[in-house]
N, C-alpha and C positions, 0 to 999 in steps of 0.2 A: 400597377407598376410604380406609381409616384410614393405606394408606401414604405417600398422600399430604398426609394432614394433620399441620401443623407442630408438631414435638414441643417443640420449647426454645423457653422463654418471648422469648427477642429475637424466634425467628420470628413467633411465634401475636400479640405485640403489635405487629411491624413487616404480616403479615398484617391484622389489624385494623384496621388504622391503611389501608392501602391500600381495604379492604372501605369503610368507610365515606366514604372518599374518590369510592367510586365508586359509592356510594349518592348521596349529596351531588350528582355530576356527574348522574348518570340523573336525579334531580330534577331538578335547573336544565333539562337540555337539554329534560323533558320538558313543562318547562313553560313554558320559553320558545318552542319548536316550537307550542304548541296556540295562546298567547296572539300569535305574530305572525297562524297560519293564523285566528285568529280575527278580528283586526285587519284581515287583507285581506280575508276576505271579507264581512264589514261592507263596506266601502269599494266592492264590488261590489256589493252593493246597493244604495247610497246611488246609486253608480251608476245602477243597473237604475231605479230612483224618478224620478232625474233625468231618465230616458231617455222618461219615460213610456209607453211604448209606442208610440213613434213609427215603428219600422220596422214592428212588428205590424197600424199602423194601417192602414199603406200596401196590406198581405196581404188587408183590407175589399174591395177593389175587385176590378173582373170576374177571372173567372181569366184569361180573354187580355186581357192591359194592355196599352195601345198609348202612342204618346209622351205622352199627357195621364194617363194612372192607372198607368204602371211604377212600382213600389213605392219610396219616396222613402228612400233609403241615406247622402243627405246626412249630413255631422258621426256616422256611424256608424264604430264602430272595424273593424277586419279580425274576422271571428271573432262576430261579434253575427249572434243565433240569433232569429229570430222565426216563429211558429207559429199559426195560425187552427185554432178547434178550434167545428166547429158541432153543437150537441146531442153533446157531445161526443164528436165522431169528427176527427181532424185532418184538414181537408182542403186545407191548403196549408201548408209547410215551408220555410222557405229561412234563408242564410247569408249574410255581406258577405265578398267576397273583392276587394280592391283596389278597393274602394268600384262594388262591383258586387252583385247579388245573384243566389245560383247555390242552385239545390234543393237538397235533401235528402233521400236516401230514408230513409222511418222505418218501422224492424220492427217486429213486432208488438207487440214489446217497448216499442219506443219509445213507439208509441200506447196502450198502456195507462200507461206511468208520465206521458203528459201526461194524458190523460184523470183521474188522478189527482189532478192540482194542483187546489187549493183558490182558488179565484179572489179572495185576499184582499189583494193587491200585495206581499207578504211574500216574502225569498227563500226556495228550497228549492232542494236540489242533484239531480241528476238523472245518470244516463249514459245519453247517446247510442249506438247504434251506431258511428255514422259520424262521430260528432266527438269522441266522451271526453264527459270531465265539466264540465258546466256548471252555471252557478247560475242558476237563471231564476225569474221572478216570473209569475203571470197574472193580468190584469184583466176584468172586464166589457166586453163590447164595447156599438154601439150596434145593432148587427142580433141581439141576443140568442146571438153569439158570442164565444166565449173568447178572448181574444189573450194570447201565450207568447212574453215577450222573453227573452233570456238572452246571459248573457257567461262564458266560458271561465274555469276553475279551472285551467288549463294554468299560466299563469304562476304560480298562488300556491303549488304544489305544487313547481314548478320553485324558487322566493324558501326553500319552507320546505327543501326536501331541499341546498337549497345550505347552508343554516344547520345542519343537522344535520349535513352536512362538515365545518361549518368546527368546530363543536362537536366533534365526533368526537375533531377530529385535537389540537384545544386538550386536550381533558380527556383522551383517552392520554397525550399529551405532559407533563400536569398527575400526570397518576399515576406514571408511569415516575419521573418528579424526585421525585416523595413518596417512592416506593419507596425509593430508593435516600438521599435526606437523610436520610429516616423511620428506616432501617436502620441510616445510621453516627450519629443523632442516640438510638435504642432503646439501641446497643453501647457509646454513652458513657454515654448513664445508667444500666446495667448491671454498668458496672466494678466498682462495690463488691460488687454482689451476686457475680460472677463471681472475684474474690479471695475471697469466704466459700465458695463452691463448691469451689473449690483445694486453701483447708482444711481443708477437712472432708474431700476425695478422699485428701488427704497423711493425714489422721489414718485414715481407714480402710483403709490400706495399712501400719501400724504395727502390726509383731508385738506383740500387747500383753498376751500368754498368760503369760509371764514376760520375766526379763531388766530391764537398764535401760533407757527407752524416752525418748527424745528429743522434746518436744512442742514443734509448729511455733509460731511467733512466732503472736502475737496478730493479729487481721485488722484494720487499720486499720479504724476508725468517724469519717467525717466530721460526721455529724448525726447524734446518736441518735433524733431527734426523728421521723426517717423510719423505711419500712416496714425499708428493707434494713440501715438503722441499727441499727434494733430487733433485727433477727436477726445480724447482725454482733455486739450486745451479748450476744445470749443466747449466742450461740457460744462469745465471749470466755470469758462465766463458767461457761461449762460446758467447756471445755477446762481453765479454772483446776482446778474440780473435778477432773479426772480427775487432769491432772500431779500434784495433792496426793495422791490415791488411790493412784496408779503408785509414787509414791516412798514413801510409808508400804510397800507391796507390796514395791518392790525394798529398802527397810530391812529389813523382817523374813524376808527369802528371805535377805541378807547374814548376817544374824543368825544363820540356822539354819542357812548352811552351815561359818560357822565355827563357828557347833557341834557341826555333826556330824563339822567337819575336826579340831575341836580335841579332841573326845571321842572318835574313833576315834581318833587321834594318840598319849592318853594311856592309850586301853584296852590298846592292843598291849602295854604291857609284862608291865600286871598280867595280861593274860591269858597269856600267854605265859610267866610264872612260874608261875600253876596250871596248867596243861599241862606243863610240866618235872617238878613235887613231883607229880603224878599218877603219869607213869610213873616219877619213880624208887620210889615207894612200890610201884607195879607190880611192880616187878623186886626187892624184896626176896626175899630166898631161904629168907628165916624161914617158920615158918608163919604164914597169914594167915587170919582167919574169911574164909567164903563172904560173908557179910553184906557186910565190909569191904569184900571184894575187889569184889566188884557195887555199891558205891559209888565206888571210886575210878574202877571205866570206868565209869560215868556221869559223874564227873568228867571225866576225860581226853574224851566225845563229846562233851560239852557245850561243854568247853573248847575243841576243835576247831571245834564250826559257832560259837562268840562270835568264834572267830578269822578265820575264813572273814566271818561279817557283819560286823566290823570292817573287813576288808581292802574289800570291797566298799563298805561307805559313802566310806569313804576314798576310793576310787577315784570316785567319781561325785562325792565334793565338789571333786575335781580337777577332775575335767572341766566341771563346773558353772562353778567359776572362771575356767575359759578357758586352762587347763594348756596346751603349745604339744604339738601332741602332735609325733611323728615325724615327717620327708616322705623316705622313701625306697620303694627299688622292693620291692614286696611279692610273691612267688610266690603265689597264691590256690589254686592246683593242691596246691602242698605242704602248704599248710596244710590243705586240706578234707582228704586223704589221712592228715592225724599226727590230726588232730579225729578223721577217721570210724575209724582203727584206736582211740583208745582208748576212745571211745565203744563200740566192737566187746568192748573187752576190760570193760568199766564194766558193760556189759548184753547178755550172750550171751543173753540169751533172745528176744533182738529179731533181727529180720530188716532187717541194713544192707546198703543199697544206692545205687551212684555212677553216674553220668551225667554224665561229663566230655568237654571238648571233645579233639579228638586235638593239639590243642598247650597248650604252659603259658600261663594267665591270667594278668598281671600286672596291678598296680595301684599307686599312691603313696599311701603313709599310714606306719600305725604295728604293724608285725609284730607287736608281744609284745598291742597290743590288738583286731587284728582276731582272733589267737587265740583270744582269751579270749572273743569275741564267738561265733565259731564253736563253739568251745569248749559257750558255755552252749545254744544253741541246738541243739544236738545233746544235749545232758544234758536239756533242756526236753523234749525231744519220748522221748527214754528214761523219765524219772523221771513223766510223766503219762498213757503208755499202759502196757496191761496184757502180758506179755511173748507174744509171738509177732505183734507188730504190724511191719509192714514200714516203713521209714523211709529213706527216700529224699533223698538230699542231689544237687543239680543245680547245677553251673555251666556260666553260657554269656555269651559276649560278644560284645555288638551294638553298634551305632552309638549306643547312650544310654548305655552304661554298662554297666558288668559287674551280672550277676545271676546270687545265691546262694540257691537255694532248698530250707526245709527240707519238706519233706513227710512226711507219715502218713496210715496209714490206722486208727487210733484211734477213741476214743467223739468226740470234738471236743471243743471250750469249747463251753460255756454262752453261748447269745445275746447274755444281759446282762452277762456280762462282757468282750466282746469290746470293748466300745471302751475300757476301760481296763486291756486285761492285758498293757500295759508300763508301766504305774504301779508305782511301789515297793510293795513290801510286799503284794504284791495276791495273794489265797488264791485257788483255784479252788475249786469244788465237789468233795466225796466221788470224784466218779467221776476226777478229775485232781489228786486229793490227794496229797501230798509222801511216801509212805513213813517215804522218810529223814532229813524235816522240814527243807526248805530255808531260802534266809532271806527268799524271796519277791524278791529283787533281781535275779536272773538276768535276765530282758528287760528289766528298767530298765535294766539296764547296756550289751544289747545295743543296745537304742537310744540312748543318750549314745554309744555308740564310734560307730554309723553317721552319728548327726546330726553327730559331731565331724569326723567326714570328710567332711561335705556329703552324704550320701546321703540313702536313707529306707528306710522298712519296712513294708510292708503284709504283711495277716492276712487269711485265708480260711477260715472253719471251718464244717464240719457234719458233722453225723456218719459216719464213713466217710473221709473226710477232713478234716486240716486242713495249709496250708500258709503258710509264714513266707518270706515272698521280700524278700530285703537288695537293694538298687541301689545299686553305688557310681560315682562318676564316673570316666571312663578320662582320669586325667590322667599316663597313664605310656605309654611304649611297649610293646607287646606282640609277645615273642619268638614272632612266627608261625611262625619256620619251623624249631621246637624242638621235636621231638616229646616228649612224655613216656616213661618207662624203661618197658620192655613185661615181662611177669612172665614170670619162667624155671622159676615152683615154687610151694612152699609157701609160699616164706618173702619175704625183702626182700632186693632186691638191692642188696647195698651198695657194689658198684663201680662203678653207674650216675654221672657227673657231675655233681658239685652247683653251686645257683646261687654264684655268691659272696658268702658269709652265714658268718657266726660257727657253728662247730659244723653242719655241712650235713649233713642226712638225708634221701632220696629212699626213696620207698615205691613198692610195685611193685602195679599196679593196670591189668586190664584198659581196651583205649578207650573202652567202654560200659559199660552198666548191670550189675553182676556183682553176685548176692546173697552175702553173705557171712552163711552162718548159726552158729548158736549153738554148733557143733564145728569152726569153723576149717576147712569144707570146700573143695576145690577151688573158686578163685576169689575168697577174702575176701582184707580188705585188711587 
């Protein structure tokens, strides 16, 4: 029932608007229908008075009337019913037919609802068997019997049901045109409210998470004075608000990215000066205290991860900016193959494993940064499980886009940190703790490279597993009919043919899933 009731305010008020129209209409017709059928049979009465019982009179006389007492029909209409009812039982009935009078047989029925009438000259309505409904009156006779005139309800039923046609057909015809005026006269008065509607749909389709954010014009207000006016107004000032909000927002995101473009910019040197005076102190050849020497590598590690997290802010305050990245043809094959060997060589204690398609992946972007994407997401999944976890790297390409997934079988993330663990800076718990003390930017960055390429990145974690699947769009041709170099050994075969790329290295890796464990056994990549 509820599917057919009108959801949008033009319906339910053009609705409306017809409901009570034909409320309105059932009124009138039902009252002018009762007050004609009231009017005529009044006027049958007035009749039946007038008539006074003059053909009933005539029914007095012997039951065999001869030419002196045949019952007098004179100035009787067709259809006039009179009736002799003595002690009352009826025992004479008759009709005018062509100014004649012809019997009537009366059912049992019939003689009980005459026997019925109140002998008060008042009409009452009655049905005959054999004639329909009439209006009839009785009087007092002079032999102490009843006399029953009556006149037919035929015509007034006929007068009313012809008005309740003609009503019919007027008030459809009256609603159909309501409907239809009612609906384009609802849609013009509706236009301003249906402009605030627009606006508001346009503002809630605005990425408004970050970035600069473009807020739609003001919604015209013809009369504030009115309902749609009034929310028209409140719109106005509450868009006002927000645009003010948004742009204080995108001023201090500007702010801080060139600060952190402009502080990483200037850290590089000076860190890169202590990292140089580290190891040449290093490398002195004098004797050195133990104390010293265990000071200057904590220098020189320290100076290493300030350089590492400077490069990485840097890099995301680029991307942040809108830096153009790359658009050429990318090998996805080669790179998951140069990722998963040194990941292999970074954490022999893990069990790495490939799932590639039997031809090469391509894609359009930027080579040196989907590395670095792949790159971390293989480090991610090394540096936060504990060593003999199996780690699983999957490419495959579908009709939506190429998909890179990393997979483990590890402790997982923590619930609560799962919706923000590609936020900068973001710690995991004890049990996915950095060892080696990362700078917490690795999946920040892998997501700024994917989002910069138009992709995305969804997470799936629980214990036992958790996996990281990249989708990027196939806006490149893909070399179908290329198979990848098939392994002849231990090692990489380097006379396989490479793409046409600056410095080209093809790694030699089974068509399927081949573990490659922590001794470089048959089948690692």
């Amino acid at each position: 029932m509820r599917r057919f009731f009108p959801r949008t305010l033009r319906s339910q008020l053009t609705a409306g608007l017809v409901a009570l129209l034909a409320l309105a209409c059932l009124a009138v017709g039902v009252t002018t229908a009762l007050a004609l059928e009231g009017f005529l049979v009044r006027r049958l009465d007035q009749q039946l008075s007038a008539a006074a019982g003059r053909f009933a009179v005539s029914l007095e006389h012997e039951a065999r009337p001869d030419a002196d007492n045949r019952p007098d029909t004179r100035g009787q209409s067709d259809g006039t019913f009179g009736a002799r009812l003595l002690r009352g039982i009826p025992t004479q009935a008759a009709v005018v037919r062509q100014q004649t009078d012809a019997a009537v047989p009366l059912t049992a029925d019939d003689r009980r609802a005459l026997a019925g009438l109140p002998a008060d000259g008042t009409g009452h309505s009655v049905r005959l068997s054999a004639l329909g409904r009439y209006r009839v009156n009785a009087v007092a006779g002079d032999d102490g019997d009843v006399l029953v005139t009556g006149l037919p309800l035929h015509p007034v039923e006929e007068t009313v049901h012809r008005l309740e046609a003609v009503e019919a057909a007027v008030f459809g015809g009256a609603l159909v045109i309501t409907g239809v005026l009612g609906a384009l006269w609802v849609r013009l008065s509706l236009r301003p409210l249906r402009r605030v509607t627009t606006t508001a749909s346009r503002v809630a389709e605005l990425p408004l998470a970050s970035g600069e954010v473009a807020m739609p014009a003001p919604v015209p207000v013809a009369d504030a004075r009115t309902e749609v006016g009034q929310v028209g107004t409140a719109l106005n000032r509450m868009l006002g608000h927000v645009g003010s909000a948004l742009e204080r927002r995108h001023a201090s995101e500007e702010r801080l990215r060139h600060f952190a473009a402009d502080a990483s910019h200037e850290l590089r040197t000076p860190v890169a000066n202590v990292r140089g005076h580290a190891e040449l102190a290093l490398r002195h050849k004098g004797p050195v205290p133990g104390e010293v020497r265990r000071s200057l590598d904590r220098i020189q590690a320290e100076s290493e991860r300030m350089s590492r997290l400077v490069d990485d802010l840097l890099l995301l305050a680029r991307i942040d900016a809108g830096r153009a990245l790359e658009r050429e043809p990318v090998d996805l094959t080669r790179l998951v193959l140069d990722a998963t060997d040194d990941a292999r060589a970074a954490g022999p204690g893990h069990r790495w494993q490939l799932d590639l398609p039997e031809t090469a992946v391509t894609t359009t972007g930027d080579e040196h940064r989907l590395q670095q994407a792949i790159g971390n997401l293989l480090a991610n999944a090394r540096t936060h499980t504990p060593a003999g976890t199996a780690v699983t790297v999957r490419l495959a390409a579908g009709d939506r886009g190429t998909l890179l997934t990393v997979e483990d079988d590890g402790p997982g993330i923590p619930e609560e940190l799962q919706p923000e663990v590609f936020g900068r800076f973001v710690r995991a718990d004890h049990s996915r703790s950095r060892a080696a003390g990362g700078t917490g930017l690795g999946l920040a960055i892998v997501q700024a490279v994917v989002t910069a390429h138009g992709g995305r990145i969804d997470l799936t974690s629980r214990p036992g597993r958790t996996a990281v699947t990249v989708t990027l769009p196939d806006r490149a041709p893909r070399t179908a009919d290329r198979p990848r170099p098939r392994p002849t050994g231990r090692g990489r075969d380097r006379t396989a043919p490479a793409p046409p790329r600056p410095a080209p290295r093809t790694l030699e890796v089974s068509p399927r899933a081949r573990e490659a464990g922590p001794g470089g056994e048959e089948g690692s990549c």
